[in-house]
C-alpha positions as CSV (number, residue, x, y, z in Angstrom):
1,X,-30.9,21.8,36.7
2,X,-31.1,21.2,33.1
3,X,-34.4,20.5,31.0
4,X,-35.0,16.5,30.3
5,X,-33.7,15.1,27.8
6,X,-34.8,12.6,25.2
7,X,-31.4,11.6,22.6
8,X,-27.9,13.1,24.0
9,X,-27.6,16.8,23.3
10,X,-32.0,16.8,22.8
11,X,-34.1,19.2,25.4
12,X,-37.5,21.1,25.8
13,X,-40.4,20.1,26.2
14,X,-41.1,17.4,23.5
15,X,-38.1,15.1,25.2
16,X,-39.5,16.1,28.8
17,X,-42.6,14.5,27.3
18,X,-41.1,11.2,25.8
19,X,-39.2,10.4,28.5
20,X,-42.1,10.7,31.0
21,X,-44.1,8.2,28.4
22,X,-40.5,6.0,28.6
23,X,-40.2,5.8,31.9
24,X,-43.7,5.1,32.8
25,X,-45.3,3.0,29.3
26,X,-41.8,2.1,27.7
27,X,-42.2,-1.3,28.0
28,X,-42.4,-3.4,24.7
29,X,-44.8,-6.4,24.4
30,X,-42.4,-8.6,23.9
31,X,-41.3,-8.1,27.2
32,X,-44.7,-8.2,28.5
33,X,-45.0,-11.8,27.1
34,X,-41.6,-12.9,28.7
35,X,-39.6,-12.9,25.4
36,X,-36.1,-11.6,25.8
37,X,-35.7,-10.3,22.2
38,X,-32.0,-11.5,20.6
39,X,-31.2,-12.2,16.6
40,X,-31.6,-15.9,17.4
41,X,-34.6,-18.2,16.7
42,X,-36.4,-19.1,19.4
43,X,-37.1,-15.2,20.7
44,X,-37.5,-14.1,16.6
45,X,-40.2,-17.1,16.7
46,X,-41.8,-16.0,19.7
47,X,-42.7,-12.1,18.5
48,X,-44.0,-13.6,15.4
49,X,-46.9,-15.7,17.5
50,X,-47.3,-12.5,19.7
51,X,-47.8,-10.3,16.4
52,X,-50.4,-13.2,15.1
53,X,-52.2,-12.8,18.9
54,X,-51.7,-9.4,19.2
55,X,-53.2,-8.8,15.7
56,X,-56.9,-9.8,16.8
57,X,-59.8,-7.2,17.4
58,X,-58.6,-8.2,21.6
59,X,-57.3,-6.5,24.6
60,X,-53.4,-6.3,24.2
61,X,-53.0,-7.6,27.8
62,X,-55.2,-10.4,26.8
63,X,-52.6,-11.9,23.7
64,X,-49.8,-10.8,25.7
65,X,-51.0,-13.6,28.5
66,X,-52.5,-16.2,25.6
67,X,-48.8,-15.9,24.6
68,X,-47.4,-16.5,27.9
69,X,-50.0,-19.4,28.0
70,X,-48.7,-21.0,25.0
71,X,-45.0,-20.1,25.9
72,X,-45.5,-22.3,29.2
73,X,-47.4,-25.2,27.9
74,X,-44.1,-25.8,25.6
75,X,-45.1,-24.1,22.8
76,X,-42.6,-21.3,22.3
77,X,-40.6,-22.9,19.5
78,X,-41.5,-23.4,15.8
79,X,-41.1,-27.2,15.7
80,X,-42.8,-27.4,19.1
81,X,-46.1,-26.2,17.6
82,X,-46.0,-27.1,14.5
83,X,-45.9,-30.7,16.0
84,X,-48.6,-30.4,18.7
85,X,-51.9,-31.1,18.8
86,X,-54.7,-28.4,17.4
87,X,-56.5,-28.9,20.5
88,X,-53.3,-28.4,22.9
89,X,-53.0,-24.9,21.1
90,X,-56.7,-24.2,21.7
91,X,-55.9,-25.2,25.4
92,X,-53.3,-23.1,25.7
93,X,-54.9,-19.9,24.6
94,X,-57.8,-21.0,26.6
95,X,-55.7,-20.6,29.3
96,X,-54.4,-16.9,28.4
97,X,-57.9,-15.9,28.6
98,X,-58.2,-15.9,24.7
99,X,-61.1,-17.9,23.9
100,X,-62.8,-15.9,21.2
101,X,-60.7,-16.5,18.6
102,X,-58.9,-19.6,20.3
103,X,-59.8,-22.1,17.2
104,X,-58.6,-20.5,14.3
105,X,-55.8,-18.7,16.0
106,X,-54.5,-22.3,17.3
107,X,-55.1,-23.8,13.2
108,X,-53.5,-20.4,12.2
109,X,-50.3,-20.8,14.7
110,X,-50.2,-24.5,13.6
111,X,-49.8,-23.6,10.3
112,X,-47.6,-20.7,10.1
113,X,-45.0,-22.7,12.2
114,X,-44.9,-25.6,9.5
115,X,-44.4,-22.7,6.8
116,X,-41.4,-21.2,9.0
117,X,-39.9,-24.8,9.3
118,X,-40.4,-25.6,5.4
119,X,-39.7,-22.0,4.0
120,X,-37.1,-21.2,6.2
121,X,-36.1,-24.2,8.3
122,X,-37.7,-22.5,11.6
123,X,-35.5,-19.8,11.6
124,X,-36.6,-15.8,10.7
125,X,-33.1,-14.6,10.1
126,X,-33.1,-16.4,6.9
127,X,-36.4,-14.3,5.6
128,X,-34.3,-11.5,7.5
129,X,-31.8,-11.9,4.6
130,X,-34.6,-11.3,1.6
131,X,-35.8,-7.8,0.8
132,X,-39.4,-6.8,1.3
133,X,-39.3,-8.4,4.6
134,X,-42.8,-7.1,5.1
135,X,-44.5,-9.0,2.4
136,X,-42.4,-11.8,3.6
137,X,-44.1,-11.4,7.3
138,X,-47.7,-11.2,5.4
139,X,-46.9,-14.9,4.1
140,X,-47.2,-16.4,7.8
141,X,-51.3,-17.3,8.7
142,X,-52.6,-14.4,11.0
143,X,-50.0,-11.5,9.5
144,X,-51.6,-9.3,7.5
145,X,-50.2,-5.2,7.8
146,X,-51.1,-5.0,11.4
147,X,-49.0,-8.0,12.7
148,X,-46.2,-6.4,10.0
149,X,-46.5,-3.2,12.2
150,X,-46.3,-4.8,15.5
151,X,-43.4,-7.2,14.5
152,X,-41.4,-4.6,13.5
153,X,-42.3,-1.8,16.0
154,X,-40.7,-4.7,18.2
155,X,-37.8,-6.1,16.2
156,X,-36.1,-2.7,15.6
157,X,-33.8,-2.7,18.2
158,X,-32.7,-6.3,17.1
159,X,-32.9,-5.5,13.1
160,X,-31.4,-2.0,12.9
161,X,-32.1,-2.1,9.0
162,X,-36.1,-1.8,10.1
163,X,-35.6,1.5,12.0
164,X,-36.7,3.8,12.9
165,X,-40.2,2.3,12.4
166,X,-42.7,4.0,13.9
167,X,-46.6,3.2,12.5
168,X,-49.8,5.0,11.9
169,X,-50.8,3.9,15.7
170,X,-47.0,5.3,16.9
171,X,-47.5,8.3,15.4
172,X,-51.1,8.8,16.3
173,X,-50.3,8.3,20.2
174,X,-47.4,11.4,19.3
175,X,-49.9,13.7,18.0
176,X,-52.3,13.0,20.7
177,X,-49.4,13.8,23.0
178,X,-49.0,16.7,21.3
179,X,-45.4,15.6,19.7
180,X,-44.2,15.5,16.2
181,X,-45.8,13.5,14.1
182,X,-43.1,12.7,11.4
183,X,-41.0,9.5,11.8
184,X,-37.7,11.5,11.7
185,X,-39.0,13.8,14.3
186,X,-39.7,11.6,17.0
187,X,-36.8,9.2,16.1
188,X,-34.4,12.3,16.8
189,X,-36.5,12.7,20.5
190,X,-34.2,9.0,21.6
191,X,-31.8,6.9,21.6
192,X,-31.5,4.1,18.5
193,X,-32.1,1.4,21.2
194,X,-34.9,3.3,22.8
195,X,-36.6,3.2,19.7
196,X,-38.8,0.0,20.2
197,X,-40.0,1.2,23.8
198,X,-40.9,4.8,22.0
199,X,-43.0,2.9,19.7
200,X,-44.7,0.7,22.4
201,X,-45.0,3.7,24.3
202,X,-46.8,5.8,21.5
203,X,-49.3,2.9,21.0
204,X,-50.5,2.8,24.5
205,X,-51.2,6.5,24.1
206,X,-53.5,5.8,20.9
207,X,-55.1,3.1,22.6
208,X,-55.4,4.5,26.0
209,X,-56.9,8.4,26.4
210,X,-55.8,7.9,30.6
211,X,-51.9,7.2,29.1
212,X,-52.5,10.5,27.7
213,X,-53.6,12.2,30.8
214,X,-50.8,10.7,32.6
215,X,-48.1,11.4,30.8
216,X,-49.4,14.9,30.3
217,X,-49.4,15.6,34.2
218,X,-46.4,13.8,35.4
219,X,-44.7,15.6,32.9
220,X,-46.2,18.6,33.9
221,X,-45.7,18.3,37.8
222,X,-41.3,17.5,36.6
């Protein structure tokens, strides 16, 4: 039997090791949250709230379930928020557990959606179309490089001009995995589409030593 592989034609032990963290931490957050990322505007919407949660000095699982919160309570569209009420939005994140920075996230989210509707009539594939779509992303309340990061670790798959796009935090989970380290390196380990669940993957190793241990011994014990 053949070594595991990571992209067609790739083997050793580098893809043995990504496609242990793939198959057991490959899971993007926008899945997590429920969003069922397409070039469309409701699920473009959607990861920009979970970047704006997800940017906060707070357990991932915690914004991933603040934005399942709002999602539920009617709140996963851009003119849907920006036309509720503040305290609906602080309800909502209540509800997800997020209380610590419920208040100005809910004024932040409330904001940001009446930008998206004014600047680019609620939809993200029009700020898709300008250049330093980065910058752009910094525009919206809550986005500043770390929400940039995480939108377009995510988006990748769906914006193929973004990757490969693999952060800091990506690329410090690879070298505690003992991987390459360079973008072009660990891009070659995959698959184009894989490339948002490598970067999800990677993360949870930087922010989780026991991801490390895990991966290290089931790939190990293959």
């Amino acid at each position: 039997m053949g070594e595991p592989t990571g992209r067609t034609g790739t083997t050793g032990p580098d893809a043995a090791t990504v496609r242990t963290l793939l198959d057991r931490y490959g899971r993007t957050y926008a899945r997590d949250a429920g969003i069922r990322l397409r070039n469309t505007p409701v699920p473009l919407y959607r990861l920009l709230v979970l970047s704006v949660l997800l940017s906060a000095r707070i357990r991932a699982d915690t914004a991933v379930a603040a934005a399942r919160a709002l999602f539920d309570a009617g709140l996963g569209d851009a003119r849907r928020m920006a036309e509720s009420p503040w305290q609906r939005r602080v309800d909502a994140l209540g509800a997800g557990g997020y209380r610590r920075y419920d208040e100005r996230t809910a004024t932040r989210l409330g904001d940001g959606a009446e930008l998206l509707l004014r600047r680019y009539r609620g939809d993200l594939r029009r700020l898709r179309e300008e250049s330093d779509v980065g910058d752009r992303l910094r525009l919206f309340p809550g986005i500043g490089p770390t929400g940039v990061d995480i939108f377009l670790r995510e988006i990748q798959g769906v914006w193929p001009e973004v990757a490969p796009y693999l952060d800091r935090r990506a690329r410090d989970g690879a070298r505690r995995l003992g991987l390459p380290t360079s973008t072009r390196a660990l891009a070659g380990l995959v698959a184009e589409e894989d490339l948002p669940r490598l970067a999800a993957g990677l993360v949870r190793a930087a922010l989780d030593a026991k991801v490390v241990e895990d991966v290290r011994a089931a790939t190990a014990e293959s």
